[in-house]
PyMOL CGO cylinders between C-alpha atoms (Angstrom):
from pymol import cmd
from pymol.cgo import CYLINDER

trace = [
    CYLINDER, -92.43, -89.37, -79.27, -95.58, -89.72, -81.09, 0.3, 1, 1, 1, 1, 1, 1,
    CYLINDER, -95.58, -89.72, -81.09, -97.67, -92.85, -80.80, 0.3, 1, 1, 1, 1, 1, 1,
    CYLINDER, -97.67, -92.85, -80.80, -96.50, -94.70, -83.36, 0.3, 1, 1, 1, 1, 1, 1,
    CYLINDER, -96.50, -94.70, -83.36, -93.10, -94.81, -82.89, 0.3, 1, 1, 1, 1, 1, 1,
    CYLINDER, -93.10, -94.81, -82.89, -93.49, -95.85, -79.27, 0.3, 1, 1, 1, 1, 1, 1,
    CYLINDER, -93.49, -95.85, -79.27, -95.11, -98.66, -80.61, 0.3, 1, 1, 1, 1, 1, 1,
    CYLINDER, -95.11, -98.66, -80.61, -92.30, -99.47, -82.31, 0.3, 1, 1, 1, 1, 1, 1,
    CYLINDER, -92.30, -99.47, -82.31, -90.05, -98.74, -79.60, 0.3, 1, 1, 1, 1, 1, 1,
    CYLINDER, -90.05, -98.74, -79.60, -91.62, -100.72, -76.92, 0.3, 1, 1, 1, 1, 1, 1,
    CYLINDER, -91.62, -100.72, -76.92, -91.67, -104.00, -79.24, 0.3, 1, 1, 1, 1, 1, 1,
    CYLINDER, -91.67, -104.00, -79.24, -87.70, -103.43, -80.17, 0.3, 1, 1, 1, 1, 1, 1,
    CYLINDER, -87.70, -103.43, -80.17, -86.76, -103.14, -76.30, 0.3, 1, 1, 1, 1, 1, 1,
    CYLINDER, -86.76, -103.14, -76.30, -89.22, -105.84, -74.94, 0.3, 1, 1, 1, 1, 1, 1,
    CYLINDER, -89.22, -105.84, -74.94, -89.62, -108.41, -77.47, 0.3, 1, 1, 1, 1, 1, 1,
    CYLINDER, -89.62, -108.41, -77.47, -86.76, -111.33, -77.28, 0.3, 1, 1, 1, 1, 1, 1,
    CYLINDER, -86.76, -111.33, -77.28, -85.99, -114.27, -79.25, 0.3, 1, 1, 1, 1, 1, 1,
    CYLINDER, -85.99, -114.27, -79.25, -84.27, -117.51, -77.48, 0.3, 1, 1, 1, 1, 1, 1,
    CYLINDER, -84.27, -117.51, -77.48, -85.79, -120.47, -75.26, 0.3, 1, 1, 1, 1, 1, 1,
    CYLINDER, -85.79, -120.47, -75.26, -88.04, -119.55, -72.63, 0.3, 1, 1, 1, 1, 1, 1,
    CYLINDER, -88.04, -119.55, -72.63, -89.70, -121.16, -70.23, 0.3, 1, 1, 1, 1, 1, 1,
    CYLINDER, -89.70, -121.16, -70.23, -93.10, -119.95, -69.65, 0.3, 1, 1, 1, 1, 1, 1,
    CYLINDER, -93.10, -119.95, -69.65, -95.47, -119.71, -66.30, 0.3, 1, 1, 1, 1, 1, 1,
    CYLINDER, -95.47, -119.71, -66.30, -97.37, -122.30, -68.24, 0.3, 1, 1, 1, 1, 1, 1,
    CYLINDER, -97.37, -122.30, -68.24, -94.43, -124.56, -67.57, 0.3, 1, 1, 1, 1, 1, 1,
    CYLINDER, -94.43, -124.56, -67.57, -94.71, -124.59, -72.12, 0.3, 1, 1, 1, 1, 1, 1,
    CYLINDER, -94.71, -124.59, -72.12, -91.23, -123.60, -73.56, 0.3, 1, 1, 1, 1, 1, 1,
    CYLINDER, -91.23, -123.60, -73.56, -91.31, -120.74, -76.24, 0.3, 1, 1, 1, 1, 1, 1,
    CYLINDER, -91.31, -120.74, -76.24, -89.27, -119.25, -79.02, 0.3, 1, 1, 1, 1, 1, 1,
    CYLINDER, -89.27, -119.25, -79.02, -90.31, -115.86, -78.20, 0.3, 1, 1, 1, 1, 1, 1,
    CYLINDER, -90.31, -115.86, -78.20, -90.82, -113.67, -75.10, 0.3, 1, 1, 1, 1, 1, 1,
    CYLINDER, -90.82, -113.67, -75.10, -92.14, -110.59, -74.47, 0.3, 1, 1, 1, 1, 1, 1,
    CYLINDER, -92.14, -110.59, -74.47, -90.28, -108.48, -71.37, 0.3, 1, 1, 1, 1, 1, 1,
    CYLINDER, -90.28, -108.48, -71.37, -92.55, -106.06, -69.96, 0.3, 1, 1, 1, 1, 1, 1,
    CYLINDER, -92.55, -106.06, -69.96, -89.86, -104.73, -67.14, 0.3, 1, 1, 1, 1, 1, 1,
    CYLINDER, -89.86, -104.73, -67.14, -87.54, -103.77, -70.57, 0.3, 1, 1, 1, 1, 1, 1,
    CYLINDER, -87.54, -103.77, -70.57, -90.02, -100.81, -71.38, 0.3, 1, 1, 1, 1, 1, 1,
    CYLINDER, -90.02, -100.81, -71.38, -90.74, -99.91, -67.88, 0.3, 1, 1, 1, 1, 1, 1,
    CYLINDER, -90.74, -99.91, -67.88, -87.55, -99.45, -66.52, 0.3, 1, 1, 1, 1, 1, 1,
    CYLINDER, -87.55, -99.45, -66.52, -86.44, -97.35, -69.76, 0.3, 1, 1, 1, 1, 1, 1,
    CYLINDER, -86.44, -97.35, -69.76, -86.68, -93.39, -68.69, 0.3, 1, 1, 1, 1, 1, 1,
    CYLINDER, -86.68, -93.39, -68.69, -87.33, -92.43, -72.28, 0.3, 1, 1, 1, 1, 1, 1,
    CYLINDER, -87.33, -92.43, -72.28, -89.89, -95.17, -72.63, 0.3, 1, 1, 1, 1, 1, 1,
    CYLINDER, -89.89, -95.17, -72.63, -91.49, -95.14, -69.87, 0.3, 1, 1, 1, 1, 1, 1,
    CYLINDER, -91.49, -95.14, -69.87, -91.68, -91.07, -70.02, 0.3, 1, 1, 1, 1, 1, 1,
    CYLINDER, -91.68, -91.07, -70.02, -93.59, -91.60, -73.30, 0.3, 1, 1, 1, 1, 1, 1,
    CYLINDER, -93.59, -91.60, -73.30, -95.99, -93.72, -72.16, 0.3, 1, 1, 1, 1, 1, 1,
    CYLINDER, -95.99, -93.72, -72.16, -96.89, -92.09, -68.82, 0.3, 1, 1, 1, 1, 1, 1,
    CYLINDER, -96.89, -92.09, -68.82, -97.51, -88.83, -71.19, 0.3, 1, 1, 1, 1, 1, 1,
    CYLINDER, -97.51, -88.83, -71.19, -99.83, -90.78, -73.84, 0.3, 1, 1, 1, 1, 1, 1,
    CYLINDER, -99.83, -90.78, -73.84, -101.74, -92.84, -71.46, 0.3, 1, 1, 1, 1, 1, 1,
    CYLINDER, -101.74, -92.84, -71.46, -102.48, -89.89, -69.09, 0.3, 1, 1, 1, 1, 1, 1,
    CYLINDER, -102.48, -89.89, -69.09, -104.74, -88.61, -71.91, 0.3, 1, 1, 1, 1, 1, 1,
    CYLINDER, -104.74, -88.61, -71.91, -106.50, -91.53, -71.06, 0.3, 1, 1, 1, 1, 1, 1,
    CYLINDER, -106.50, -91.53, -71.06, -107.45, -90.68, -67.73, 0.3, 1, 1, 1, 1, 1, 1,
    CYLINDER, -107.45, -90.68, -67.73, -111.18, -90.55, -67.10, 0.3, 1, 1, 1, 1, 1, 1,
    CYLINDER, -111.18, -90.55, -67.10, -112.48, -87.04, -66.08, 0.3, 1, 1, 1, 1, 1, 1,
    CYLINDER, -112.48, -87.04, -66.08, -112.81, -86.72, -61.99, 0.3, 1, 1, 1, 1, 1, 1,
    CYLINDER, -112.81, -86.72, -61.99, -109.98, -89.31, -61.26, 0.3, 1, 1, 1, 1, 1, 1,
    CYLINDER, -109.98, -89.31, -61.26, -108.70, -88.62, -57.64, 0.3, 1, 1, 1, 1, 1, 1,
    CYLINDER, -108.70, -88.62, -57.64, -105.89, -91.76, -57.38, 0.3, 1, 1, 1, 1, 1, 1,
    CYLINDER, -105.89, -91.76, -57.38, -104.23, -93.60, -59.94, 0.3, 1, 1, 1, 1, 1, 1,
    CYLINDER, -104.23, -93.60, -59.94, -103.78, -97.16, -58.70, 0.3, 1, 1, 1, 1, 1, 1,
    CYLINDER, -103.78, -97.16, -58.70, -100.55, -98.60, -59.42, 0.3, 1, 1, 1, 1, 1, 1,
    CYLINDER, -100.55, -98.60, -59.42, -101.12, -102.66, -59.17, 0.3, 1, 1, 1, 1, 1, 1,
    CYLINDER, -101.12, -102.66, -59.17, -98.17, -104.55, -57.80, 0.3, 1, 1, 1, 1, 1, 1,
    CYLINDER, -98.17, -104.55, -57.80, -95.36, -104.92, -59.33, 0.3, 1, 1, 1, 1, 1, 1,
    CYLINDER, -95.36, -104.92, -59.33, -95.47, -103.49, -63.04, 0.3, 1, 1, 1, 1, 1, 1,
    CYLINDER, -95.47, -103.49, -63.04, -98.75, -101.15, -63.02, 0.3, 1, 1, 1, 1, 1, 1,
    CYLINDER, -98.75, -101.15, -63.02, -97.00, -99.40, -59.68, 0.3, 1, 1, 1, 1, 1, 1,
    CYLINDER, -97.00, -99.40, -59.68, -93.49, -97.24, -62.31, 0.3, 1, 1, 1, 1, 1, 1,
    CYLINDER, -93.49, -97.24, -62.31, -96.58, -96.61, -64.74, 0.3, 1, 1, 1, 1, 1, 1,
    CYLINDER, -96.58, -96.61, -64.74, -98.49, -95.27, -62.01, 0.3, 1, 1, 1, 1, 1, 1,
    CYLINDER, -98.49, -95.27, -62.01, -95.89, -93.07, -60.51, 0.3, 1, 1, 1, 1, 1, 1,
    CYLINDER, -95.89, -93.07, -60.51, -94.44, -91.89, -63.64, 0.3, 1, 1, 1, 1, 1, 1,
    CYLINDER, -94.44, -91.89, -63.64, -98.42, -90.70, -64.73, 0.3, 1, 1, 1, 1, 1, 1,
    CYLINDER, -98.42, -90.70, -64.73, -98.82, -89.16, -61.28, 0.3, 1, 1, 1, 1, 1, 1,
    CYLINDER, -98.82, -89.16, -61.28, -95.56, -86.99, -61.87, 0.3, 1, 1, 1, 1, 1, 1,
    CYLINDER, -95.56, -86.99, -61.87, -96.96, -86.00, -65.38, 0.3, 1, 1, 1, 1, 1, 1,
    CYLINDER, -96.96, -86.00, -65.38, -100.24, -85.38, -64.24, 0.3, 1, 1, 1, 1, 1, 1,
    CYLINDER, -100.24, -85.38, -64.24, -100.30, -84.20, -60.97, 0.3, 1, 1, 1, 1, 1, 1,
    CYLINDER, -100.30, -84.20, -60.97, -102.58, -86.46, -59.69, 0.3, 1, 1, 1, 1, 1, 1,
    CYLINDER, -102.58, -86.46, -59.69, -101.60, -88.51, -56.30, 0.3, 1, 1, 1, 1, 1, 1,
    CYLINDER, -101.60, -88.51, -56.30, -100.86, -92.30, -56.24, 0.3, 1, 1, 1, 1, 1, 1,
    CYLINDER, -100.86, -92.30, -56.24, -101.44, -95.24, -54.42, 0.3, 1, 1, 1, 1, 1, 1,
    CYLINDER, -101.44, -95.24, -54.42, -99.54, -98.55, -54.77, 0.3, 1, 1, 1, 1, 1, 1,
    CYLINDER, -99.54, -98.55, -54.77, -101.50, -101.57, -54.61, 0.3, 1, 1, 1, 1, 1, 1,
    CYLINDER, -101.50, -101.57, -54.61, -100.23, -104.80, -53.37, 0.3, 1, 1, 1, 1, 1, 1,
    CYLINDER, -100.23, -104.80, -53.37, -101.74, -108.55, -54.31, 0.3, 1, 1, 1, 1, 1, 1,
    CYLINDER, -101.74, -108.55, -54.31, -102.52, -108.47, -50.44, 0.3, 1, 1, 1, 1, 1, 1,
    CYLINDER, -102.52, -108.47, -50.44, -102.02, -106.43, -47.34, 0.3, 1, 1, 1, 1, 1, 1,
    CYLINDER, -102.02, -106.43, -47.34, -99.17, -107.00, -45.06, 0.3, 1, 1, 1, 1, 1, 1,
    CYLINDER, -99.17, -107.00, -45.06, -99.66, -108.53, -41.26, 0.3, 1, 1, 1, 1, 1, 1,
    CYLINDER, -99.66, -108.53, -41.26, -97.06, -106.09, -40.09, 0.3, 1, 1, 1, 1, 1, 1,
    CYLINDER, -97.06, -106.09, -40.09, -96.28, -102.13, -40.73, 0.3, 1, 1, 1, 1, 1, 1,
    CYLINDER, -96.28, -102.13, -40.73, -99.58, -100.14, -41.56, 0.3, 1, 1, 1, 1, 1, 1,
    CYLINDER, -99.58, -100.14, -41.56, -101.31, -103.48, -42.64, 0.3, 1, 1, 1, 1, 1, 1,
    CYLINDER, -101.31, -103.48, -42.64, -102.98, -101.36, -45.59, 0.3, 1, 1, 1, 1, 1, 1,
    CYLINDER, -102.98, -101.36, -45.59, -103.62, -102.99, -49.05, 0.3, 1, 1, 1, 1, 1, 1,
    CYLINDER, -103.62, -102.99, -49.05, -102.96, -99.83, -50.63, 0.3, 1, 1, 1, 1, 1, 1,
    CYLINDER, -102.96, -99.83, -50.63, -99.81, -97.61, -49.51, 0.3, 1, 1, 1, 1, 1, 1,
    CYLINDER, -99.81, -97.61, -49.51, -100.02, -93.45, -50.70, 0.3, 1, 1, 1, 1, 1, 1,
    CYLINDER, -100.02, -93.45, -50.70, -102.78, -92.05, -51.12, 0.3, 1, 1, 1, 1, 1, 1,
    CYLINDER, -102.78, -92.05, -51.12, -105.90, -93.14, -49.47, 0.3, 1, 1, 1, 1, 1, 1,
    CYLINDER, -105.90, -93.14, -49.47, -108.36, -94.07, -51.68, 0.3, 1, 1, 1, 1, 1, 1,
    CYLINDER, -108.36, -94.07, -51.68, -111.46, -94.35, -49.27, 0.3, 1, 1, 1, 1, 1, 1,
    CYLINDER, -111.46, -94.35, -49.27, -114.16, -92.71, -50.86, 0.3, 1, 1, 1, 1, 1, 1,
    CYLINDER, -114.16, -92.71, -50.86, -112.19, -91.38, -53.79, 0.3, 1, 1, 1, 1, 1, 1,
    CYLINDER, -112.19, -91.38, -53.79, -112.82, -91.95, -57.88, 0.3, 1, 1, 1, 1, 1, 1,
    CYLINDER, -112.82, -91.95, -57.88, -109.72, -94.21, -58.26, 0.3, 1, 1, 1, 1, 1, 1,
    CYLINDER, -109.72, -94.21, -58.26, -108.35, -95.57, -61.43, 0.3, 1, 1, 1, 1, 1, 1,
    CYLINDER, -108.35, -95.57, -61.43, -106.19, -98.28, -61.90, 0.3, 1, 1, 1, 1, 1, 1,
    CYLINDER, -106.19, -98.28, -61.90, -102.96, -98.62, -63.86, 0.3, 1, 1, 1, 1, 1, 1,
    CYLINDER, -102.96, -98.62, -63.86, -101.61, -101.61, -64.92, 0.3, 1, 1, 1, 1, 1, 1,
    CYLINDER, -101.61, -101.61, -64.92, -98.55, -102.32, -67.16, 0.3, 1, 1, 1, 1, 1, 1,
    CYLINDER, -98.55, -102.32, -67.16, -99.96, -105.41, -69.31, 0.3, 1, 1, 1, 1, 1, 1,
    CYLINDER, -99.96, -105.41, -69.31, -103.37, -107.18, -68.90, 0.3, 1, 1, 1, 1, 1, 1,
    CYLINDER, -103.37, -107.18, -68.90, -104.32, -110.55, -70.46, 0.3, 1, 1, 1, 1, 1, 1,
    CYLINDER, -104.32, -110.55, -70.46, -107.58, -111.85, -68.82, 0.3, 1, 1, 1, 1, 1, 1,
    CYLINDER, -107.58, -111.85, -68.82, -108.01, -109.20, -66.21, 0.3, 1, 1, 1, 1, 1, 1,
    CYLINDER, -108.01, -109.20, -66.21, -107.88, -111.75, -63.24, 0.3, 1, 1, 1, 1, 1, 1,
    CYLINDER, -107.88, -111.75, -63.24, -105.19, -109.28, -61.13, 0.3, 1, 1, 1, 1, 1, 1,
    CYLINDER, -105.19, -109.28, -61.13, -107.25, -106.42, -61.87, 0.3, 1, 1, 1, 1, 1, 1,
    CYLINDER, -107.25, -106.42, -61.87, -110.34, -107.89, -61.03, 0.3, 1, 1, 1, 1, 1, 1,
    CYLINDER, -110.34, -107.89, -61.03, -109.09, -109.17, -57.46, 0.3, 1, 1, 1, 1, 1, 1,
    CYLINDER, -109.09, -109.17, -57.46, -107.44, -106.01, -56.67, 0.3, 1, 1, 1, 1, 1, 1,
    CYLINDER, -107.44, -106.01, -56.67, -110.90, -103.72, -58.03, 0.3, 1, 1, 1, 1, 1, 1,
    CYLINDER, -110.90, -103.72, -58.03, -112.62, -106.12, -55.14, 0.3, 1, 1, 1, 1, 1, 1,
    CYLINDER, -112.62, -106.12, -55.14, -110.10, -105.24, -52.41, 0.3, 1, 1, 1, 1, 1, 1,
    CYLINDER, -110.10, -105.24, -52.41, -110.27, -101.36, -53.27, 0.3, 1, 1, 1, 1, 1, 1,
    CYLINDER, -110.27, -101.36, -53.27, -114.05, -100.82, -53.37, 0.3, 1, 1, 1, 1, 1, 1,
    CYLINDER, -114.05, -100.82, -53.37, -113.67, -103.34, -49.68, 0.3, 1, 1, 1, 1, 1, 1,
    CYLINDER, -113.67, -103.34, -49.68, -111.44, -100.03, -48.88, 0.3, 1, 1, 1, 1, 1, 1,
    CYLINDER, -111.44, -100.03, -48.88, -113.88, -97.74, -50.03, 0.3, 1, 1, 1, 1, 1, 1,
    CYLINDER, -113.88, -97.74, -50.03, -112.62, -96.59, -53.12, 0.3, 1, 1, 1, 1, 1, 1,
    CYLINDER, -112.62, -96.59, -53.12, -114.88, -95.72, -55.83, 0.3, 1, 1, 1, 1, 1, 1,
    CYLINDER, -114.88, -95.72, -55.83, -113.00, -98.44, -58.68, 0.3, 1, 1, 1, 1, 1, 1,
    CYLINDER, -113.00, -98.44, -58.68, -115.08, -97.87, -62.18, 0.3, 1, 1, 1, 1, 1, 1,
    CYLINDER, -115.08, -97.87, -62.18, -111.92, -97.88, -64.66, 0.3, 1, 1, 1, 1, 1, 1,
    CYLINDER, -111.92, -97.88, -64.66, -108.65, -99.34, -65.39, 0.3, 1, 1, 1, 1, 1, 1,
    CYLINDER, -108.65, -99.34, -65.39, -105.68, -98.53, -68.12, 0.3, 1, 1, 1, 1, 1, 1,
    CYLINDER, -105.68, -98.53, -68.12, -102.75, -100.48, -69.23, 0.3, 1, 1, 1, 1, 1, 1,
    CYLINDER, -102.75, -100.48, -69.23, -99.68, -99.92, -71.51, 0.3, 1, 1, 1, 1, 1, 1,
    CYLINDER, -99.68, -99.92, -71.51, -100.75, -103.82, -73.26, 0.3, 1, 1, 1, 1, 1, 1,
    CYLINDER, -100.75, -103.82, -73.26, -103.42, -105.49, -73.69, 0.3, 1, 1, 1, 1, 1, 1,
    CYLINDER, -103.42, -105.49, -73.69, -102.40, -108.97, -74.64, 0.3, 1, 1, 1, 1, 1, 1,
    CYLINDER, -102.40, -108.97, -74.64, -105.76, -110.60, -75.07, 0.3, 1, 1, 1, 1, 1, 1,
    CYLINDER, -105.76, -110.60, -75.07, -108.35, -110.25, -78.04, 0.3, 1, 1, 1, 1, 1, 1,
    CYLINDER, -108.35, -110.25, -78.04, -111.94, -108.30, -77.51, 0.3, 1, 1, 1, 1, 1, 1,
    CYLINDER, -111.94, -108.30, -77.51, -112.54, -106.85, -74.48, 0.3, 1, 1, 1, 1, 1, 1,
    CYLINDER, -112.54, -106.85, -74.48, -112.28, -109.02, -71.04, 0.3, 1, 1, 1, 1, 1, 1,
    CYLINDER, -112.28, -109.02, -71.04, -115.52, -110.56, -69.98, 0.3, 1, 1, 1, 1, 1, 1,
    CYLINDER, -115.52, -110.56, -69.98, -114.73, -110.78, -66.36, 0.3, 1, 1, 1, 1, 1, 1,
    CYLINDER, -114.73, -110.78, -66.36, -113.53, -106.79, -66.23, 0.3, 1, 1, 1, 1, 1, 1,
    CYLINDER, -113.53, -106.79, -66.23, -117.16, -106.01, -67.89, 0.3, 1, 1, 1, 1, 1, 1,
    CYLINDER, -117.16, -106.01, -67.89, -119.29, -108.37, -65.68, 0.3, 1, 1, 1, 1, 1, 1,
    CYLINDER, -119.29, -108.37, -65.68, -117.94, -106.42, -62.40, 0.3, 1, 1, 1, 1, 1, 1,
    CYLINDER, -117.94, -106.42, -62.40, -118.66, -102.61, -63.85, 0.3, 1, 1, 1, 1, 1, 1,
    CYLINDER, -118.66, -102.61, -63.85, -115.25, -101.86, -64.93, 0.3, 1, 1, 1, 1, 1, 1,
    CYLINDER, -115.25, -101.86, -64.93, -114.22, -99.81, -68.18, 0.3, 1, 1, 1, 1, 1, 1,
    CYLINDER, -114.22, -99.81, -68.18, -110.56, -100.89, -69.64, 0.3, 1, 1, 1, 1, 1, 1,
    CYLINDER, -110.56, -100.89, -69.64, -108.80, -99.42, -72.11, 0.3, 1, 1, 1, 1, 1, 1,
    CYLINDER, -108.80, -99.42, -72.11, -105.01, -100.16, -73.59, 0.3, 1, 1, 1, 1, 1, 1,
    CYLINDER, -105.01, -100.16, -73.59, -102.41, -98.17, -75.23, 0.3, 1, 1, 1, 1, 1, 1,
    CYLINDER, -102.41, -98.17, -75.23, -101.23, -100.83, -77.27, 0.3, 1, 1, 1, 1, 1, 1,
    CYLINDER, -101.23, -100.83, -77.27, -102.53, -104.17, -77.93, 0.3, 1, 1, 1, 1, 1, 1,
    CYLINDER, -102.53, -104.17, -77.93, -99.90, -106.88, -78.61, 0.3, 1, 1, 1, 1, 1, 1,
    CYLINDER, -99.90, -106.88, -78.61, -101.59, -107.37, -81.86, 0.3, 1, 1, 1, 1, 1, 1,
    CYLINDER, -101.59, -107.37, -81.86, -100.20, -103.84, -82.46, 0.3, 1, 1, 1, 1, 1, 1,
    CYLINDER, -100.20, -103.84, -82.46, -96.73, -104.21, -81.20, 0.3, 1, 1, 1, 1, 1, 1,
    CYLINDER, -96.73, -104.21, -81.20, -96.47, -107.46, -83.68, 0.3, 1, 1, 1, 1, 1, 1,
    CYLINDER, -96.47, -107.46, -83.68, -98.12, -105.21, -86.67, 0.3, 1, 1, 1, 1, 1, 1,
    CYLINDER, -98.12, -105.21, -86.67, -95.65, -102.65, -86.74, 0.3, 1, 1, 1, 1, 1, 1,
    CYLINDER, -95.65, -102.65, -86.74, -92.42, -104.77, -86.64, 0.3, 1, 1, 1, 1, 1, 1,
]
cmd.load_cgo(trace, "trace")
């Protein structure tokens, strides 16, 4: 599936029409169902094979953030080769108590994957947590970005981003 097409294809599965209720507590007429994509074989196929051409060179771990970066993740790491890790929001007080479960990422180059980013804030938390681990965090890909220019917050801590859509694109080609 070439790249634009699963443009289009990601937009026609995830993007719904009705009431919503937002996080915001605001009600909208649209919504935008990131799990849709990610939980389609096909889909999710096409976009662990175009964003693992993103990959920076000497990447060790890909990072799968809890919950949505973590099918990404694994699906890239079965195209790629390269071993995961799955990173939760925080570590658990029981079991092996680790933030990250997989791979170890202690002293590795580790990248992160994430399924949509809008101001970076998860990815910024968990980038702290994984260099407190001892990974070597420097970049970070998603399938979305839904905000405009590049995140302030993700520059001012060293990190490189980069999407393989923007939302602006998903809208553009509907």
């Amino acid at each position: 599936m070439d790249r634009n097409e699963l443009c289009k294809e990601i937009f026609k599965k995830s993007h719904l029409t009705g009431e919503f209720l937002l996080r915001s507590g605001q009600t909208s007429n649209e919504y935008f169902d990131k799990y849709r994509f990610e939980a389609d074989p096909k889909l999710l196929k096409a976009i662990a094979a175009q964003m693992s051409s993103m990959i920076p060179e000497g990447t060790q771990i890909l990072a799968g953030l809890e919950i949505g970066g973590i099918p990404i993740a694994t699906a890239m790491s079965l195209y790629t080769g390269i071993p995961a890790a799955f990173v939760r929001k925080e570590a658990k007080s029981y079991g092996t108590c680790r933030l990250a479960e997989g791979a170890d990422v202690k002293g590795k180059n580790v990248c992160i994957i994430e399924d949509v980013i809008t101001t970076g804030g998860q990815v910024i938390e968990s980038t702290y947590q994984l260099r407190e681990c001892g990974a070597k965090v420097d970049h970070v890909l998603c399938a979305i970005y839904r905000g405009y220019g590049m995140p302030k917050k993700i520059n001012e801590i060293n990190l490189k981003m980069r999407s393989l859509f923007t939302m602006d694109e998903l809208k553009s080609v509907n």
